[in-house]
N, C-alpha and C positions, 0 to 999 in steps of 0.2 A: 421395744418401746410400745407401749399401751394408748390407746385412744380414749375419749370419752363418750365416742357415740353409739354405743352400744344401746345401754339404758335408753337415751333419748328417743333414738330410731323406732327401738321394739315400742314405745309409747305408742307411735304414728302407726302402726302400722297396721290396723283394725278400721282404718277411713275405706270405705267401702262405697262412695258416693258414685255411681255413674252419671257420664256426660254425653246424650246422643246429640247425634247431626239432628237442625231442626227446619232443615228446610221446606220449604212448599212445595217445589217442584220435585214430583218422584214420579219421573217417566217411567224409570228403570225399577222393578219392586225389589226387595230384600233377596237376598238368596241365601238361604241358611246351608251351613255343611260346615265341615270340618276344617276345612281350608283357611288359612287367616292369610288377606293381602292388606299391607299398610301402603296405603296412597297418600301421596302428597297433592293436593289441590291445585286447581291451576290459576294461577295469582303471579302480581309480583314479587314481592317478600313478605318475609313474617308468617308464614301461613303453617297451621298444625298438619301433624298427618292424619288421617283417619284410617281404623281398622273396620274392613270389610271379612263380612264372611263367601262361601262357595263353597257348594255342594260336587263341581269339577274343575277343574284346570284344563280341560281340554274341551272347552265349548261353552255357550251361553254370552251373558254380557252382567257384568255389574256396574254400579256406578257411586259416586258419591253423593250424588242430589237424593240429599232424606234418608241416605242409610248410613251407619257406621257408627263407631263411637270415635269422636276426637280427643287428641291427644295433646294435654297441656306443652304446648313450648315446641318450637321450630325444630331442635333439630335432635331426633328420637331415634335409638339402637335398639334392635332385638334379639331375643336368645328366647329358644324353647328349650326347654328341661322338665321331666319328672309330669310329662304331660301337662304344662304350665307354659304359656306364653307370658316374657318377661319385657317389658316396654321402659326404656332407661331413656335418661333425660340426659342430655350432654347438658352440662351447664353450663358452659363456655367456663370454666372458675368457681361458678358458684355452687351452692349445692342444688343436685336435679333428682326430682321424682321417679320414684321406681315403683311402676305397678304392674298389677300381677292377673293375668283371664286365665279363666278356663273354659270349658264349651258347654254347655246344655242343652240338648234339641236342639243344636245346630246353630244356635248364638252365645257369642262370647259373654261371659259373665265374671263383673271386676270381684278378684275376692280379697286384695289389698293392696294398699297405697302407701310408702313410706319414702322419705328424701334418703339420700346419702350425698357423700363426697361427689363433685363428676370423676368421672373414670375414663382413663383412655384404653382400656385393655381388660376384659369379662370373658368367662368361660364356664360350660358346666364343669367340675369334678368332684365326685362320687354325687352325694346327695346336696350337695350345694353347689354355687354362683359364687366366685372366685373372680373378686376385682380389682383391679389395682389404680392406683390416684400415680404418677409418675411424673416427678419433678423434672423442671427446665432448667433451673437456675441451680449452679454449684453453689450449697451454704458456704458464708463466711468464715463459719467457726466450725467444728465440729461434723459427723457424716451428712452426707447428702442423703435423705433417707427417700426412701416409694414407700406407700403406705399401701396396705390391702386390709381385704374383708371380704368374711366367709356370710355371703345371704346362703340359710337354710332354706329348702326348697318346699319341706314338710310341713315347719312351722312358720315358715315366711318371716323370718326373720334374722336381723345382723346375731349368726351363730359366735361371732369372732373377729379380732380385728389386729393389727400388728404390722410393725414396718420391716422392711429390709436397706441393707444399703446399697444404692441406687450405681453407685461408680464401681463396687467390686468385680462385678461379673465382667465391664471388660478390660480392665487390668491397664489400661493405657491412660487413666486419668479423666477420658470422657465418661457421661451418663448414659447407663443403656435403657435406652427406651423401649420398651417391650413393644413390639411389633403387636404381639399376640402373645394368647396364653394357654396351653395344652396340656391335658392329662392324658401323661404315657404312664401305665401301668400303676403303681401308687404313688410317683412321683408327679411332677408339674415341671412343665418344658415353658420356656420363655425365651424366645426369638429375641434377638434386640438388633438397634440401630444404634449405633454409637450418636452422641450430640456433644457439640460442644456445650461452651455457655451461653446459655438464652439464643442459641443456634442451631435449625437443623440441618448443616454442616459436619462433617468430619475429615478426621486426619487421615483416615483409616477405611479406606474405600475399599480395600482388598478382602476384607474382614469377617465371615460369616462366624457367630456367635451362636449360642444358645445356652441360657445360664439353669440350672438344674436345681428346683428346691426341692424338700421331703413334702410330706403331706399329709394329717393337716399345718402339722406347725411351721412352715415357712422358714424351714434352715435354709439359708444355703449351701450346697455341695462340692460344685465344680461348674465353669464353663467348655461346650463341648463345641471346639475351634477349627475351621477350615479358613483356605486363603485360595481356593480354588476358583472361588465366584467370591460375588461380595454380599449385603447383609440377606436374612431371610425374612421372605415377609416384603409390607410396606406398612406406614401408620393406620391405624386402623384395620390389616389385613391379614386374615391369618395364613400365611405360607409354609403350615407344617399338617402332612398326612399319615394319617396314620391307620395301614391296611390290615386285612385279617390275620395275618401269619403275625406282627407284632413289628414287622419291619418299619419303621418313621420316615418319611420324603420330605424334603424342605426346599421351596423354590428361590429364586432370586431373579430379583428385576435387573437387576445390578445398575441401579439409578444412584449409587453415592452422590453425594458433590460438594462441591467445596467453593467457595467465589462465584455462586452462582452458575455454575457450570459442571458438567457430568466427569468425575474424576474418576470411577471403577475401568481399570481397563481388565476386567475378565470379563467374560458373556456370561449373559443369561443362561442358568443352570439351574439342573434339580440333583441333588446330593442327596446321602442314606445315610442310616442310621440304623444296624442290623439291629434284631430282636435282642433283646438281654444283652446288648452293650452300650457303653454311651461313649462310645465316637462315632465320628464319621468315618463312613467304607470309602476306603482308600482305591478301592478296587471298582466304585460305582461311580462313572462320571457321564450327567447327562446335560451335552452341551445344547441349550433348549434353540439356541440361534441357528445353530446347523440344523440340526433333525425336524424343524420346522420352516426350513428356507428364508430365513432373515426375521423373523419375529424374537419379540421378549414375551414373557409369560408377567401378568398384571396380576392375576387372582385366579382362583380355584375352587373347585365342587369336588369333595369325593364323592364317588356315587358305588365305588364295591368293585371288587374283582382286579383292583390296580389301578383302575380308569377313574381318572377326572375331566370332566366339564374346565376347559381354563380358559380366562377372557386373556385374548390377546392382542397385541399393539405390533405394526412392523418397527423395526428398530431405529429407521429415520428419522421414526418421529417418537422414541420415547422419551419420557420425562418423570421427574419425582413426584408427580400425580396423573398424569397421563395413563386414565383407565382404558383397558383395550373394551373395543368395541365391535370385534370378530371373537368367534367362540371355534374354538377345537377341540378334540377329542386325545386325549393322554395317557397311553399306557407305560406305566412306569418300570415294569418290570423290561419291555416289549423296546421300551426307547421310541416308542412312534408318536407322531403329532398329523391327526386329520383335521382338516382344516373341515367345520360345517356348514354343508349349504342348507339353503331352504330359507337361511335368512333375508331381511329387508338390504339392500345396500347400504353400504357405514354411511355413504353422504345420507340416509336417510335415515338412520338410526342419532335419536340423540343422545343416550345413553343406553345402557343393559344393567340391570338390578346386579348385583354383587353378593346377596341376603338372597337364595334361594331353595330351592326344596327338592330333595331326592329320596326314593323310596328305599336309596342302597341295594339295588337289585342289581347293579352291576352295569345297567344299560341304561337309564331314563333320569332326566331328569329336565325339570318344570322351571324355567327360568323369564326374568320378567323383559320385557324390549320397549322402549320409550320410543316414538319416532317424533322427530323434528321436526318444527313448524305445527304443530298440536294437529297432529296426524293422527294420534291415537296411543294408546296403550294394550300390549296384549302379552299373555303370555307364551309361552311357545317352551312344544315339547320336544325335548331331543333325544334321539336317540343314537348312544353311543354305537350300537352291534355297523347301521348304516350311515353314521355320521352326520346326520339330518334334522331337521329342525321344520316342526311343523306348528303354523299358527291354531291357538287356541284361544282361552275365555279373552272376549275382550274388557279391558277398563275403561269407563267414561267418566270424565271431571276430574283426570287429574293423573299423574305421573306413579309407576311401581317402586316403590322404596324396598320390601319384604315380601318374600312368600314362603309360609311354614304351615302346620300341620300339625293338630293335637287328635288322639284318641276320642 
């Protein structure tokens, strides 16, 4: 089934207007470099992000008084690809702005502007931005469809656009809500959560899914089913890795619930997915509760060599949004979980950025730390070989939402 925003979209998408910060006060000067950090300002509500640049992550200070450019609308997702920073608008429903920077001298430069549908699930594959719109509500009549669309990354523009049906993949009657969305080899992997109607509930707590289309055209294949842990992922989070040999990892918070309360009774795990197959290895079970002494796994960095960066919560206190706010070090092949020091204490942390940046070197990566009571914002470097986390650039005026990275 065909859409008609194709035409419309590519119309808009030549708006090339920049919008800087235009404050008085610049204690703090500009810092050009490669580095893009999007901040949230510090306010009550309503407030845009603004994209800063940095020449390092490991030193210095930027800030938002006078520099950056602001971003139409509260609450904005990111993705880099094809050496293109992508800044998407959640529209709570309606339709949101999708524009598009690149770097010049060491500042961002907009080189276009176009709305689409909001989207709750974006991903690079091959030369385009892969998004999908995903329904809550089971139609009346006829399928429950997800709608997706191919943005070109070359030509900046909706290359494509077409739906799937939304109920197939998990076979039980609910909608699966793509968690996340991943290009393993020329296919595309989708994580889902079962929902009921106009509920994020399910029947089906035990359940990890992953529905498999071709690519580009958006068939569906098959869903590849475990009952071992329950869904992969969380809303908005992507819970599938995928290392150099070709092997796939998928985590689980194992947060189901039903009535308002936590219904998965398997632990927090991370399951495989060998190279050139599409099941789960039956022979790989990593139970993340134990090998980590009582924690759940919340979210994840690949950073190379097996190892991720994963934010973690202890399990007393987890919940179907309940970000962890401790980081450890995860080697998947290895089965271990180090827990990182060098950080602020969690009573002092008010959140950890989720949107962060690794060189894939196997060891390093650059992740953002918010502390509480407007203490500050910094990033801090970790390093997987010693488990360690060391403070670096600070932010001033305003909290770390993203940190990425263009040529």
């Amino acid at each position: 089934m065909k859409t008609n925003f194709t035409k419309a979209l590519a119309a808009l998408s030549l708006a090339v207007a920049m919008t800087s910060c235009t404050k008085n006060n610049k204690d703090v000067p500009e810092n050009p470099g490669n580095f893009i950090l999007a901040v949230t300002p510090a306010a009550t509500t309503g407030v845009a992000d603004y994209l800063l640049t940095a020449g390092s992550l490991e030193s210095g200070t930027i800030s938002t008084a006078g520099n950056g450019i602001e971003q139409d609308g509260s609450y904005r997702y990111y993705v880099t690809s094809n050496n293109k920073f992508f800044s998407m608008l959640y529209g709570q429903g309606n339709p949101g702005a999708v524009t598009t920077y690149n770097i010049t001298n060491g500042k961002l430069t907009k080189i276009s502007n176009f709305q689409s549908e909001t989207v709750q699930a974006f991903a690079p594959v091959n030369d385009d931005i892969l998004m999908f719109k995903i329904p809550r509500t089971i139609a009346a009549t006829g399928n429950t469809l997800a709608t997706w669309y191919r943005v070109n990354t070359n030509s900046l523009l909706i290359a494509a656009d077409g739906s799937v049906n939304a109920i197939e993949p998990t076979g039980n009657g609910e909608i699966a809500h793509f968690s996340w969305i991943k290009q393993v080899g020329n296919k595309v992997y989708a994580p889902f959560f079962g929902i009921k109607n106009r509920s994020f509930e399910t029947d089906y707590p035990d359940y990890a899914g992953i529905a498999v289309y071709s690519y580009p055209d958006m068939k569906y294949e098959k869903t590849i089913k475990d009952t071992r842990t329950s869904f992969i992922g969380r809303y908005f989070v992507d819970g599938l890795g995928l290392v150099e040999n070709g092997d796939v990892y998928a985590f689980s918070s194992a947060v189901a619930q039903s009535g308002g309360v936590m219904t998965s009774t398997k632990p927090s795990a991370i399951i495989r997915i060998k190279s050139g197959t599409e099941v789960f290895d039956n022979t790989y079970f990593m139970n993340f509760e134990t090998a980590s002494n009582g924690y759940v796994i919340t979210n994840w960095l690949y950073i190379g060599n097996n190892n991720f960066v994963a934010h973690i919560e202890p399990k007393v206190t987890k919940g179907a949004y309940a970000t962890g706010r401790q980081l450890a070090i995860v080697n998947v092949v290895n089965s271990t979980v180090k827990l990182v020091s060098g950080l602020p204490a969690v009573s002092e942390i008010s959140g950890i950025t989720t949107n962060n940046y690794t060189p894939k070197d196997g060891r390093t990566a650059y992740v953002g730390v918010n502390l509480a009571n407007s203490a500050g914002s910094y990033v801090y470097k970790i390093d997987a070989g010693t488990a360690t986390a060391t403070r670096g650039l600070k932010v001033e005026g305003g909290v770390i939402t993203a940190i990425q990275h263009l040529q």
